[in-house]
TORZAMI-510964 format. One line per 4 residues: their letters; for each residue x, y negated, z of N, C-alpha, C. Coordinates in nm, 3 decimals, decimal comma. Atoms other than C-alpha are relative to their C-alpha. Layout:
! residues N
A	X/Y/Z/X/Y/Z/X/Y/Z ~ ... $
This chain:
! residues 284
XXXX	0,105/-0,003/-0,102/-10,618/-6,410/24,603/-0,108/-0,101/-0,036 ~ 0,114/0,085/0,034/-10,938/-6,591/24,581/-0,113/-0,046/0,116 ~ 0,111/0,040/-0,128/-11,225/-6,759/24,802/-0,121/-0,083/-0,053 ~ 0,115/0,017/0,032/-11,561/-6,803/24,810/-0,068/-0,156/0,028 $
XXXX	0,096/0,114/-0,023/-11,786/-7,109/24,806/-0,103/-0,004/-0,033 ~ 0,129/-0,042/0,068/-12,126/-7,186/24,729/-0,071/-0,120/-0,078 ~ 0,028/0,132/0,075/-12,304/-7,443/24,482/-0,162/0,013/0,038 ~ 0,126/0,047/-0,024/-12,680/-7,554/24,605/-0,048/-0,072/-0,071 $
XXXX	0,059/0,056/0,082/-12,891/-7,670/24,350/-0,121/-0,090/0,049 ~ 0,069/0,083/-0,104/-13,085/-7,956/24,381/-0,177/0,047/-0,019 ~ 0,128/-0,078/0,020/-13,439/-7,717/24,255/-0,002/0,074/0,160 ~ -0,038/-0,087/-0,129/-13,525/-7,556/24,615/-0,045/0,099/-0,038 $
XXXX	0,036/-0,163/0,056/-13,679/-7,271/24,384/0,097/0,052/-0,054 ~ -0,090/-0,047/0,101/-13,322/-7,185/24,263/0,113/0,018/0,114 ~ -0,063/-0,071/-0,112/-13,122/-6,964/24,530/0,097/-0,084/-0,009 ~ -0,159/0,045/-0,004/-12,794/-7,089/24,660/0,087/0,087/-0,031 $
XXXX	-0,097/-0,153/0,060/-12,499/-6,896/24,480/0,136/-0,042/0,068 ~ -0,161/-0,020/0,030/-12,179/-6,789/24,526/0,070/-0,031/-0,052 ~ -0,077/0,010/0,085/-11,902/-6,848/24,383/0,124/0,041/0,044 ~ -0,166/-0,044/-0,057/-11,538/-6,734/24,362/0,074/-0,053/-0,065 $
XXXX	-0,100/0,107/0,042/-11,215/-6,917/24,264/0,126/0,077/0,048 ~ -0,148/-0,049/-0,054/-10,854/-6,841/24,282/0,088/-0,099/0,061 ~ -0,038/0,105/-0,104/-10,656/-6,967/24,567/0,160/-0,043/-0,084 ~ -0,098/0,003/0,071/-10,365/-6,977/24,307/0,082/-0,193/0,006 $
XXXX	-0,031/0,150/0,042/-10,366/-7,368/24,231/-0,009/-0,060/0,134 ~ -0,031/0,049/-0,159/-10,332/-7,449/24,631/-0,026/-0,191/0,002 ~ 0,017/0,084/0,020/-10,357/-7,758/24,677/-0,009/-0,183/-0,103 ~ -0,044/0,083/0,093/-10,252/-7,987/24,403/-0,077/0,002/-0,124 $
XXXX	0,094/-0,046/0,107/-10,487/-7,786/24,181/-0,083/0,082/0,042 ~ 0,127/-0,022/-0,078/-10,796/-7,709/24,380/-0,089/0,057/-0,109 ~ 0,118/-0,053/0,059/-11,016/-7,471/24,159/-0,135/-0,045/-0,008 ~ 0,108/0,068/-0,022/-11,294/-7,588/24,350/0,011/-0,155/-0,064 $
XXXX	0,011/0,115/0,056/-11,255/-7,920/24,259/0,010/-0,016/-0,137 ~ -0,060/0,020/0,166/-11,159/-7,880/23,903/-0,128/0,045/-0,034 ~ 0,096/-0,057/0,026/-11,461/-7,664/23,900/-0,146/-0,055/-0,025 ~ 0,155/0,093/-0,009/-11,712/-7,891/24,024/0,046/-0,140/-0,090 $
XXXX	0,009/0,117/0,095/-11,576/-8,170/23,783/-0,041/0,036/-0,148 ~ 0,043/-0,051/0,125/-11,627/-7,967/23,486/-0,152/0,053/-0,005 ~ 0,195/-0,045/0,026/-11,984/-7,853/23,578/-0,059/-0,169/0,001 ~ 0,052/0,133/-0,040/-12,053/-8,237/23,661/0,043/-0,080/-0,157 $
XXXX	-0,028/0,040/0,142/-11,892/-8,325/23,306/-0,092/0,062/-0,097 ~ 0,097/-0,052/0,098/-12,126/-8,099/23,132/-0,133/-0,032/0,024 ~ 0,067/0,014/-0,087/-12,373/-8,149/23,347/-0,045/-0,191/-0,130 ~ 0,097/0,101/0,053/-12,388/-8,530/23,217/0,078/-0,065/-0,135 $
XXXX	-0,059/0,032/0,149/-12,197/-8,470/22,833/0,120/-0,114/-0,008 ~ -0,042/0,096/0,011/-11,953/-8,682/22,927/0,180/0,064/-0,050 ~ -0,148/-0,056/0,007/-11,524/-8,632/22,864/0,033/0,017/0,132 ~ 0,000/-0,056/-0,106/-11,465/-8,693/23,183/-0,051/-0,070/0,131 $
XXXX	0,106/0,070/-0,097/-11,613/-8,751/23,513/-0,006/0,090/0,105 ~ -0,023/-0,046/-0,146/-11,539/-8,741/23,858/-0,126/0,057/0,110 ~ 0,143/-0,024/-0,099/-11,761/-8,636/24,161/0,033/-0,040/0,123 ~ -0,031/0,001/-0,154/-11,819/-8,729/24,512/0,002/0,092/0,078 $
XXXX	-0,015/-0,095/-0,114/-11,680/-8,587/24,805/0,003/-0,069/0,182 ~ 0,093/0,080/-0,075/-11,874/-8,615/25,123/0,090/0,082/0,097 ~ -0,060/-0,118/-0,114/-11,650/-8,441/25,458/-0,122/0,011/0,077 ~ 0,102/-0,016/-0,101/-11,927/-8,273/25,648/0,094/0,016/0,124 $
XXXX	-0,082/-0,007/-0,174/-11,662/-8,182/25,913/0,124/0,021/-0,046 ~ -0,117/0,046/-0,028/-11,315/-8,290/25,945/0,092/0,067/0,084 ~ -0,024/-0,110/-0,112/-11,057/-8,059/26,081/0,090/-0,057/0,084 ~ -0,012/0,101/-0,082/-10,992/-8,130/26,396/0,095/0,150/0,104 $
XXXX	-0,052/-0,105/-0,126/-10,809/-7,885/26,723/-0,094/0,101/0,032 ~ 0,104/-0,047/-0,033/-11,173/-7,778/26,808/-0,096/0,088/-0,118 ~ 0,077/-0,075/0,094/-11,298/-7,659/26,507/0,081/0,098/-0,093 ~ -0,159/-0,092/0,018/-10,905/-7,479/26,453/0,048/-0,050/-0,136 $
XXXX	-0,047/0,070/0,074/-10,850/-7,723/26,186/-0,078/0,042/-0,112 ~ 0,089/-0,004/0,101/-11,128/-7,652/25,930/-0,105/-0,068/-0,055 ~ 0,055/0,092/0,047/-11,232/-7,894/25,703/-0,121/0,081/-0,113 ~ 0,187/0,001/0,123/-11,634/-7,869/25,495/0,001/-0,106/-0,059 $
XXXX	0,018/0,052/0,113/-11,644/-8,046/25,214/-0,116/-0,008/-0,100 ~ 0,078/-0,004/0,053/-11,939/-8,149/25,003/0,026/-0,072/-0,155 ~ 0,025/0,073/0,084/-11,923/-8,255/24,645/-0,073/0,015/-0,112 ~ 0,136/0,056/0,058/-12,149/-8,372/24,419/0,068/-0,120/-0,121 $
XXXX	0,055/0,090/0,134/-12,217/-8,558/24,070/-0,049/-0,161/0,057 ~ 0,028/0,109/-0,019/-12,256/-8,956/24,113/-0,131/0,016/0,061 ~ 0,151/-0,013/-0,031/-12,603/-8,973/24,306/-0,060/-0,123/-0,087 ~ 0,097/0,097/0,069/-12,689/-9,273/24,063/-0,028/0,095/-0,133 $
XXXX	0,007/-0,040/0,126/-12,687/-9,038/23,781/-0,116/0,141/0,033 ~ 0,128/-0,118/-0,051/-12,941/-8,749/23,929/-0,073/-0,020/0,072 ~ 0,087/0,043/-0,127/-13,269/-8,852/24,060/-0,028/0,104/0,080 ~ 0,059/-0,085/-0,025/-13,342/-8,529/24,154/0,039/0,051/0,252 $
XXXX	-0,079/-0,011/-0,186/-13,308/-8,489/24,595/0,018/0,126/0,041 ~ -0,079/-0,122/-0,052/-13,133/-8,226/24,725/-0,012/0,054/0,110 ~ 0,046/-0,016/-0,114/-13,332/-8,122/25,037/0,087/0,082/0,078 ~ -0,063/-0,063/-0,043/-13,135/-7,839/25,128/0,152/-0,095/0,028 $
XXXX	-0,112/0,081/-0,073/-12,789/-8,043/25,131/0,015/-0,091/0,089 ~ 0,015/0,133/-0,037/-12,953/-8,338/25,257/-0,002/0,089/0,175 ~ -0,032/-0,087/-0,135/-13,002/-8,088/25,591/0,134/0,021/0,027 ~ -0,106/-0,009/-0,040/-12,703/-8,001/25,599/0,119/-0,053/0,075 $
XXXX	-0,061/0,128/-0,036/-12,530/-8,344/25,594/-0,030/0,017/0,147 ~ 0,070/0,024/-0,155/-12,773/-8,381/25,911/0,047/0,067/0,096 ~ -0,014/-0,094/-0,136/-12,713/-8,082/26,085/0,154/-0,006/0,049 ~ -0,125/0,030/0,019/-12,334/-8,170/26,060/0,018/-0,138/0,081 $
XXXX	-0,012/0,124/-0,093/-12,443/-8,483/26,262/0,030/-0,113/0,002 ~ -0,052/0,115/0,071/-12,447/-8,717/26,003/-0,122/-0,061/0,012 ~ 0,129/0,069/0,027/-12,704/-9,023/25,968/0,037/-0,038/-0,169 ~ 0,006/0,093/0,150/-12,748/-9,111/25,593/-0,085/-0,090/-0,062 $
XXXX	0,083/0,117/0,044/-12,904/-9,381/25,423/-0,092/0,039/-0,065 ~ 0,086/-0,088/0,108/-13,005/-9,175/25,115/-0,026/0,170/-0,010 ~ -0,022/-0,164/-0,035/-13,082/-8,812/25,080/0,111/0,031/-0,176 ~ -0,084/-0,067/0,093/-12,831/-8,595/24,884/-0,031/0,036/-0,158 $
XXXX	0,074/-0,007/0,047/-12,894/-8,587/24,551/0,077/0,093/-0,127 ~ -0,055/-0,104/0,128/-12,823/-8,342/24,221/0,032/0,146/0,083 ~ -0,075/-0,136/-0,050/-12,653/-7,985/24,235/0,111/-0,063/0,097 ~ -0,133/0,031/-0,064/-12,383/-7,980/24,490/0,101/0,140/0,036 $
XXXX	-0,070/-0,130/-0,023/-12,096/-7,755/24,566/0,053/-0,035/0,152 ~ -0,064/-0,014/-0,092/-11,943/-7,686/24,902/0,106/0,089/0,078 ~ -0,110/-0,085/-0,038/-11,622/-7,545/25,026/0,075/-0,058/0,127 ~ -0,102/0,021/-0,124/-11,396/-7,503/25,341/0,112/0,023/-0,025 $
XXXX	-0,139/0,009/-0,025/-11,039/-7,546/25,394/0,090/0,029/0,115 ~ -0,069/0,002/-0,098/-10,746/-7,480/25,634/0,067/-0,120/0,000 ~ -0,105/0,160/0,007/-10,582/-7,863/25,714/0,043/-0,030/0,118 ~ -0,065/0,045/-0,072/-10,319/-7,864/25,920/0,091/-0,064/-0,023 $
XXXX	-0,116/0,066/0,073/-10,049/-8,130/25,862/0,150/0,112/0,025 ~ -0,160/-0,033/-0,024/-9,784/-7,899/26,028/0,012/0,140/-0,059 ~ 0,022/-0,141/0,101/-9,904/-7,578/25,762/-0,011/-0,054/-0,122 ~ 0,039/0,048/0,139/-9,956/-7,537/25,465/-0,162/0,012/-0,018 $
XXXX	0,119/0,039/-0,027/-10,304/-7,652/25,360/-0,033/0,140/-0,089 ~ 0,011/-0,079/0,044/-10,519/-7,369/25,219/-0,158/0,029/0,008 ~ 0,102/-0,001/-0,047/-10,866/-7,265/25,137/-0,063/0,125/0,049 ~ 0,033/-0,118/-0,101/-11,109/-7,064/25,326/-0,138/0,053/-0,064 $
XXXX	0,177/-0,082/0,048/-11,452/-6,838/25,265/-0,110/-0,067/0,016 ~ 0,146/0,041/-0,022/-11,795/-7,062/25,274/-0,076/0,049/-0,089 ~ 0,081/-0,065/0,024/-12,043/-6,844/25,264/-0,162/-0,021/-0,022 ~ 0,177/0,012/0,006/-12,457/-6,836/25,186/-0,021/-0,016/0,140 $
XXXX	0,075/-0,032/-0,151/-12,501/-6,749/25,551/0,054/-0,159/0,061 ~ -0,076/0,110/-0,028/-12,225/-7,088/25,590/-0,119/-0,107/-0,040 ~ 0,128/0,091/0,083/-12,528/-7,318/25,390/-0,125/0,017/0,062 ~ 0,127/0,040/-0,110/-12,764/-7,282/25,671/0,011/-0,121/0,075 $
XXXX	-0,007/0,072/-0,068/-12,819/-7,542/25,835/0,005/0,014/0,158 ~ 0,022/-0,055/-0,152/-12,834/-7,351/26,172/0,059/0,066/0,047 ~ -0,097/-0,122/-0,029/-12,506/-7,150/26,146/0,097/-0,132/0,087 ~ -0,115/0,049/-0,093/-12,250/-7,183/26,446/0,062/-0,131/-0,085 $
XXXX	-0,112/0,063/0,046/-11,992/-7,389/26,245/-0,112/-0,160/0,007 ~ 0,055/0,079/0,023/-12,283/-7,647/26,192/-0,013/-0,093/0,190 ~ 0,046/0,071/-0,201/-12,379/-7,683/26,593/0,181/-0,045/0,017 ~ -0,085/0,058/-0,042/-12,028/-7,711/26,652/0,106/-0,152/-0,056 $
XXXX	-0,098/0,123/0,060/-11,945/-7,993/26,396/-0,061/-0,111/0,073 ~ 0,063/0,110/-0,038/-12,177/-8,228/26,557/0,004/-0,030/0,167 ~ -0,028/0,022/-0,130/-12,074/-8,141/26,886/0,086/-0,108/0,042 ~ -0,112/0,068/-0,039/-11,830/-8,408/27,057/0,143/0,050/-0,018 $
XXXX	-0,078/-0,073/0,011/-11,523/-8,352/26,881/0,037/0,101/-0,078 ~ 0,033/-0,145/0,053/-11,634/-8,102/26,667/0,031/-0,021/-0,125 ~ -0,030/0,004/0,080/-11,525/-8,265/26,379/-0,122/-0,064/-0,093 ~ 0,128/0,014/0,076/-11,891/-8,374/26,231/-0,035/-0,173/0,021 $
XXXX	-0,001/0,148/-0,057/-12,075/-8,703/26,314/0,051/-0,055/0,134 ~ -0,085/0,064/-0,100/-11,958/-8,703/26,632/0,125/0,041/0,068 ~ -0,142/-0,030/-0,005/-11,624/-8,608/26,559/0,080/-0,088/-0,011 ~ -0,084/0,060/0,029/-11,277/-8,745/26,449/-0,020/-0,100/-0,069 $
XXXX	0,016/0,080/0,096/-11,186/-8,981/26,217/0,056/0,007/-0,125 ~ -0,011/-0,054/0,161/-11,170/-9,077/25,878/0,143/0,039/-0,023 ~ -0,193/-0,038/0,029/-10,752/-9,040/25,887/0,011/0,151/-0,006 ~ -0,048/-0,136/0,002/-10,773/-8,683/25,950/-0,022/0,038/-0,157 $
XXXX	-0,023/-0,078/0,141/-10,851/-8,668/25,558/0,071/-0,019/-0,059 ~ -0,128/-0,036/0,153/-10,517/-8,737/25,432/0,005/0,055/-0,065 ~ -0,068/-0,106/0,090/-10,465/-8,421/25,266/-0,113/0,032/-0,068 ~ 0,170/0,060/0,095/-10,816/-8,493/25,114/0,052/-0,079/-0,077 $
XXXX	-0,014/0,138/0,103/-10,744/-8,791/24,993/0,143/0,033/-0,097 ~ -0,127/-0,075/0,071/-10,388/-8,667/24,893/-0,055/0,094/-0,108 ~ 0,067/-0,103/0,112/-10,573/-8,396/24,712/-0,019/-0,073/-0,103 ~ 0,009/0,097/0,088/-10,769/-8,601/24,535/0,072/-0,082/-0,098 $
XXXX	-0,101/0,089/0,081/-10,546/-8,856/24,392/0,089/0,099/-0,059 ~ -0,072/-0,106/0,099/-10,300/-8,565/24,275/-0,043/0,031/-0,103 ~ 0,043/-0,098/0,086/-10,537/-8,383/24,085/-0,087/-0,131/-0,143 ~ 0,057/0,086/0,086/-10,672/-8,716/23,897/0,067/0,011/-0,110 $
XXXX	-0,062/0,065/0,154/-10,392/-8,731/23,648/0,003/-0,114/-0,048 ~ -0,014/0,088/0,068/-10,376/-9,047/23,608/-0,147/-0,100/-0,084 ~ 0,143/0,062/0,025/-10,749/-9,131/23,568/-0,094/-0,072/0,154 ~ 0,094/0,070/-0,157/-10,990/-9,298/23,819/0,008/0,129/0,099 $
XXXX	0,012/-0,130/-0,069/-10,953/-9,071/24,098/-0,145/0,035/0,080 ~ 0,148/0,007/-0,044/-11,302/-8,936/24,297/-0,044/-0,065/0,119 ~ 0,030/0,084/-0,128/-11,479/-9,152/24,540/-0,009/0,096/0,138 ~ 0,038/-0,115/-0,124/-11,428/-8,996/24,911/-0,059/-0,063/0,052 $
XXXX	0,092/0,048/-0,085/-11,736/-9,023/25,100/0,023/0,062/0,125 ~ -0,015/-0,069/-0,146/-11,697/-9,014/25,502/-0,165/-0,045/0,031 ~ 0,084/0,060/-0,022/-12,099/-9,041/25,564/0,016/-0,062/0,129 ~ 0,056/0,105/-0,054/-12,227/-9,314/25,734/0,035/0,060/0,145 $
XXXX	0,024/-0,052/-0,169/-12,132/-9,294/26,186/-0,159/0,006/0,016 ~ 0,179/-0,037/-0,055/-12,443/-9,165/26,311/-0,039/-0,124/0,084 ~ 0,035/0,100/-0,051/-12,612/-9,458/26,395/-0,144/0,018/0,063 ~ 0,129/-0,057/-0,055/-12,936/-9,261/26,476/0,076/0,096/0,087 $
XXXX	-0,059/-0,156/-0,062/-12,976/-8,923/26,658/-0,020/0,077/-0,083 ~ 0,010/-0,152/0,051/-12,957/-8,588/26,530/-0,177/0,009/-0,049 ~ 0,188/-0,061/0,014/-13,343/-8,483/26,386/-0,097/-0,147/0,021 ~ 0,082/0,134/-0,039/-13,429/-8,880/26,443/-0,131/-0,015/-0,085 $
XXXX	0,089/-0,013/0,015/-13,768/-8,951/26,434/-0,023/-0,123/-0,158 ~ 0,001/0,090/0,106/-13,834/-9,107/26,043/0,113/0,056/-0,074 ~ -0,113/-0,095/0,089/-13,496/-8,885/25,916/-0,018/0,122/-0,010 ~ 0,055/-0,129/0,072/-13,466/-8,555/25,822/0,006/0,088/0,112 $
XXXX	-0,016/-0,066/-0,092/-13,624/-8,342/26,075/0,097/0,115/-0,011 ~ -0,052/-0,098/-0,027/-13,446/-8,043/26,228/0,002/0,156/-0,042 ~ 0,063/-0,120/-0,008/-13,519/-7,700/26,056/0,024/0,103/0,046 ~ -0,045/-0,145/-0,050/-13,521/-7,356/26,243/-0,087/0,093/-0,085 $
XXXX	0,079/-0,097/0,061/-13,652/-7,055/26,184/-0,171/-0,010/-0,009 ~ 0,117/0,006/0,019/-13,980/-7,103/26,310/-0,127/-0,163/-0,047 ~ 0,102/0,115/0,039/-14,070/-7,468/26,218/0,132/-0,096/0,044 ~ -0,083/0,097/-0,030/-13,894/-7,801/26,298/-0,001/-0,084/0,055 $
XXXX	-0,022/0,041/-0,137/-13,777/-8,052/26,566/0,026/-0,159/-0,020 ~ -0,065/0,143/-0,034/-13,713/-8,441/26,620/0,030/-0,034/0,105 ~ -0,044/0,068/-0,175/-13,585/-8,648/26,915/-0,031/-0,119/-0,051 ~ -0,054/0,101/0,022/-13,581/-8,964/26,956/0,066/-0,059/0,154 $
XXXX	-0,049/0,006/-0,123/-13,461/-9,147/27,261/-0,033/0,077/0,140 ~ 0,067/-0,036/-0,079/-13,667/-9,045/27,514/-0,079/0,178/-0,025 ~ 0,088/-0,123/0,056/-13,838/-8,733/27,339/0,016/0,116/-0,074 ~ 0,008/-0,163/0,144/-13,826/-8,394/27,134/-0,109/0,025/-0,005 $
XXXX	0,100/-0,050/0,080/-14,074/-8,294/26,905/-0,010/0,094/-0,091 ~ 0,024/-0,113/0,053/-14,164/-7,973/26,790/-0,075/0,030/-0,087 ~ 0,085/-0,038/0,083/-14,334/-7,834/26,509/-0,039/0,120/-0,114 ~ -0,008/-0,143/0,015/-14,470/-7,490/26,472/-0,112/0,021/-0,127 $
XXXX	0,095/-0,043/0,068/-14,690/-7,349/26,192/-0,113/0,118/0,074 ~ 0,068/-0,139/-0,083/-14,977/-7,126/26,335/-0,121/0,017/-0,096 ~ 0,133/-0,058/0,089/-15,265/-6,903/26,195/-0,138/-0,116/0,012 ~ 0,113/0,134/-0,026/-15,599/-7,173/26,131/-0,059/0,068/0,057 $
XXXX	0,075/-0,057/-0,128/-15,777/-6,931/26,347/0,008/-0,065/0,117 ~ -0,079/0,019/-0,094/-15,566/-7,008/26,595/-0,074/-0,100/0,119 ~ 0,045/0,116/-0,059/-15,680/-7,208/26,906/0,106/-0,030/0,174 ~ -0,096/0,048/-0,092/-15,547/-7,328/27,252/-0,017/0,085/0,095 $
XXXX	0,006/-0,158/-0,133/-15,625/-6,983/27,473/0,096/0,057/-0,108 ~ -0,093/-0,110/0,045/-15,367/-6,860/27,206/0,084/-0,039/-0,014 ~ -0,185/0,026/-0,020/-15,082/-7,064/27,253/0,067/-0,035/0,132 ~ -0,027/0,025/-0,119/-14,895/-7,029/27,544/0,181/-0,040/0,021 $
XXXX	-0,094/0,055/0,041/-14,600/-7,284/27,611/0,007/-0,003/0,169 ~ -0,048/0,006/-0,115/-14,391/-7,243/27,943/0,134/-0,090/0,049 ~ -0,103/0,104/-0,031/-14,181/-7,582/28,054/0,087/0,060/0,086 ~ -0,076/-0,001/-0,094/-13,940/-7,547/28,275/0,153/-0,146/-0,020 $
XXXX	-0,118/0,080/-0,010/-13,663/-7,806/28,368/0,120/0,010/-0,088 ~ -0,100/-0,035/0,080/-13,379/-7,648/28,154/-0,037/0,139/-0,087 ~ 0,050/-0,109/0,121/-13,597/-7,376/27,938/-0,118/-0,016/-0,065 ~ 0,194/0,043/0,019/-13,903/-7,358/27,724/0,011/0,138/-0,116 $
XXXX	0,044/-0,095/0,078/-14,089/-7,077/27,586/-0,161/0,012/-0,048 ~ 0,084/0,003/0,117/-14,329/-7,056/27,297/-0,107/0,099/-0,036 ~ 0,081/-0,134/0,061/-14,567/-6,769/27,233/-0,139/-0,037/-0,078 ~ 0,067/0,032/0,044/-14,823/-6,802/26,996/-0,112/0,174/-0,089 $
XXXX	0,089/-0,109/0,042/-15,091/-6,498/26,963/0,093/0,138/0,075 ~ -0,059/-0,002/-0,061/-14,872/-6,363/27,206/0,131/0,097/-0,114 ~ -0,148/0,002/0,035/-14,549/-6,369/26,970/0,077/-0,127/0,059 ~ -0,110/0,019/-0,071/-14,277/-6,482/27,143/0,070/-0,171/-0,179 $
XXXX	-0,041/0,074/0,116/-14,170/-6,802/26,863/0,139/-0,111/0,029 ~ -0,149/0,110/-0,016/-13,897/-7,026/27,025/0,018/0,049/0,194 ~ -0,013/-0,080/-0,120/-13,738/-6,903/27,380/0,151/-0,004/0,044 ~ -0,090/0,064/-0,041/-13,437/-7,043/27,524/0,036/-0,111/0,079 $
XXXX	-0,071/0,096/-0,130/-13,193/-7,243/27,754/-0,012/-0,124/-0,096 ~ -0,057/0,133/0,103/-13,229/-7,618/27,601/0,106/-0,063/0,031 ~ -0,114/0,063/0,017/-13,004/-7,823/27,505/0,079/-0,150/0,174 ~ -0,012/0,082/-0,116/-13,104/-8,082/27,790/-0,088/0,030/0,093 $
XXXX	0,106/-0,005/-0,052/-13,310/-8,117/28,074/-0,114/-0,071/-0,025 ~ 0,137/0,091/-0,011/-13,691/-8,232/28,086/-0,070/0,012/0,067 ~ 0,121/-0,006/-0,046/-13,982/-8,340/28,268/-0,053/0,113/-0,031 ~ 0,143/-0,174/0,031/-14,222/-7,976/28,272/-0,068/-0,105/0,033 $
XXXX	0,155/0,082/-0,096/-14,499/-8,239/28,461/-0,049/-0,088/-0,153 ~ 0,091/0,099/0,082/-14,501/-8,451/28,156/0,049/0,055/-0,175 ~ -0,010/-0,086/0,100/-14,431/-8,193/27,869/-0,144/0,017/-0,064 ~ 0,141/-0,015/0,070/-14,727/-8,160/27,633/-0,002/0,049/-0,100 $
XXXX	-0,019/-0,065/0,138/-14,859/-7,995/27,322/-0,170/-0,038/-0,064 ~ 0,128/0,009/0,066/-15,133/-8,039/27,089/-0,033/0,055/-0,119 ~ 0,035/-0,102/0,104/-15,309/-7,825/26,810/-0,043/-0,120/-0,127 ~ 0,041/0,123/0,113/-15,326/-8,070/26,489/-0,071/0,086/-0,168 $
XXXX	0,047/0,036/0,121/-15,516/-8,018/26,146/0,053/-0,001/-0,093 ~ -0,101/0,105/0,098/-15,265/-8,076/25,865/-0,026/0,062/-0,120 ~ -0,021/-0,063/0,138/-15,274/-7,997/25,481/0,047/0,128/0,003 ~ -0,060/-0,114/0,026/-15,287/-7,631/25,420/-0,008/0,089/0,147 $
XXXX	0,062/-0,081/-0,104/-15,386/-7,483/25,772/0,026/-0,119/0,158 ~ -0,035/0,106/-0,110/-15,278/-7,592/26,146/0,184/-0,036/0,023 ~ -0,110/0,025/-0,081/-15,020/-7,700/26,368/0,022/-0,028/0,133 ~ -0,009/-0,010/-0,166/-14,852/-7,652/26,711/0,047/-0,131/0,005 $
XXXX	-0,062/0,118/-0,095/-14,718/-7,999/26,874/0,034/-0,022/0,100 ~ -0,049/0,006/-0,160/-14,506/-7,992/27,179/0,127/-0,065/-0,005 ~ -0,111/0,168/-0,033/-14,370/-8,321/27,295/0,071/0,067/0,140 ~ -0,112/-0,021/-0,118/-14,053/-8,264/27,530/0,046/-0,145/0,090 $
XXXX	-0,121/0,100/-0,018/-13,934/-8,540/27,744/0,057/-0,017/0,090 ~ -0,136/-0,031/-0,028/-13,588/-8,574/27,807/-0,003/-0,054/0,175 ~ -0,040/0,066/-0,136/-13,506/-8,632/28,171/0,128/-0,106/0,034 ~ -0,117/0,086/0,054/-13,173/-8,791/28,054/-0,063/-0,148/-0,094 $
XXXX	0,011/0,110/0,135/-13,296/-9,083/27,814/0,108/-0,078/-0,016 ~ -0,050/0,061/0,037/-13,095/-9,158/27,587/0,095/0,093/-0,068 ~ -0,097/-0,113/0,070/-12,919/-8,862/27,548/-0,012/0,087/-0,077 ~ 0,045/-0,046/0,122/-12,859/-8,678/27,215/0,017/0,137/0,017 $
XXXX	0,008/-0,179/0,007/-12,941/-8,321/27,164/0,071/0,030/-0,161 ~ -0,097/-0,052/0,103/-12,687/-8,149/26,930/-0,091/0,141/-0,059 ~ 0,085/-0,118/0,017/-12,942/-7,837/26,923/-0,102/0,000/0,095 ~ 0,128/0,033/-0,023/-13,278/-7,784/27,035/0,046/0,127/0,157 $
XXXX	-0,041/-0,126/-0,037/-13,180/-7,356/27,198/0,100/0,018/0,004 ~ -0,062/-0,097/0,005/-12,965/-7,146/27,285/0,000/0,078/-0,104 ~ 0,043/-0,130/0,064/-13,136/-6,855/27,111/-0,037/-0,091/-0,113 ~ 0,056/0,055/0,120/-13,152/-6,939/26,733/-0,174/0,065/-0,044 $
């Protein structure tokens, strides 16, 4: 039998792929891992040479025990930044210091101590930053930044050390506790479909792309206490239950100027302060 994963390159002009592996070597001999040490050995000519592994989410009761895994080539050895992973980390509800850097691979697992451990399908559609599994790692609990803890990766770390042989085994990275918020203002905003989002304590901030035609009889933005909807030339662009409540009285938006045409700006703020938004919508 075999299972899929996917390797994200750190070029954002160079699709995210697939990959397949055989579930044969179970734990003790992790394909994936063997896999990504040998691309990371060629990668920098060396004999041999480990990689880091970053847990985006930790399996936990709530997430039915399914551990995400990120690893990656030393980041001192590839300047190159990895925008797409570096989202990911985030949307997973991590704060990081540095952004992600080189090719990276990523795979999921089944880790239950009272099963046998085993891996699972992460898919292209899985490497969004905006798929279910992502909202729910960062939820409370959810296994992400504001999940469990680092102990639940025994059978990580167990991994690991097995499969070294007797050589340095690979550094496990648990990123950094979120010491910001989610989309914090100065980190790596939020991306959706139609543009992207920050918070910070008090605030959400939106940010839509629109036609430079465009002016302020053609964007029409409807607050409400627990919804907000977007239309712009009357398309319909963001439209959902939020995450929290806010002020409508002191909700605002502004049409900005920026390199390469305009931009929408609609400041949210929170009626809660202080409290973190795990997602912006409902409706992706």
């Amino acid at each position: 039998m075999s299972f899929t994963y996917v390797k994200i390159p750190a070029e954002s002009s160079e699709p995210v792929e697939e990959l397949t592996a055989s579930k044969a070597g179970g734990l003790e001999q992790d394909a994936l891992v063997n896999n990504a040490k040998s691309y990371f050995q060629k990668q920098a000519g060396a004999d041999y040479l480990s990689c880091d592994i970053t847990a985006l989410s930790i399996p936990l009761a709530k997430n039915n025990y399914h551990a995400v895994s990120l690893y990656a080539n030393d980041y001192g050895r590839d300047s190159r930044e990895n925008d797409r992973a570096t989202q990911l980390v985030t949307a997973c509800g991590h704060a990081i210091a540095e952004p992600i850097r080189g090719d990276v691979f990523v795979g999921r697992a089944h880790d239950n101590e009272e099963f046998e451990w085993g891996r699972l399908d992460f898919t292209i559609e899985d490497a969004d930053p905006t798929a279910d599994w992502c909202r729910l790692a960062r939820s409370s609990g959810g296994g992400g930044g504001h999940g469990g803890k680092a102990s639940s990766l025994s059978n990580l770390v167990q991994q690991q050390l097995g499969t070294a042989q007797g050589k340095a085994p690979p550094q496990i990275v648990a990123p950094a506790t979120t010491v910001g918020l989610y989309g914090s203002d100065g980190g790596v905003p939020v991306t959706e479909s139609w543009g992207t989002w920050t918070q910070s304590n008090d605030e959400v901030e939106l940010k839509l792309s629109i036609p430079s035609e465009a002016k302020s009889k053609d964007c029409k933005i409807t607050f409400k206490p627990n919804k907000l909807t977007v239309a712009v030339n009357n398309e319909t662009k963001v439209e959902g239950t939020l995450f929290g409540a806010v002020v409508p009285d002191e909700c605002t938006y502004t049409i900005e100027t920026v390199p390469g045409g305009r931009e929408l700006c609609i400041t949210l703020i929170k009626a809660d302060e202080g409290t973190t938004w795990s997602w912006l919508t409902t409706a992706k």
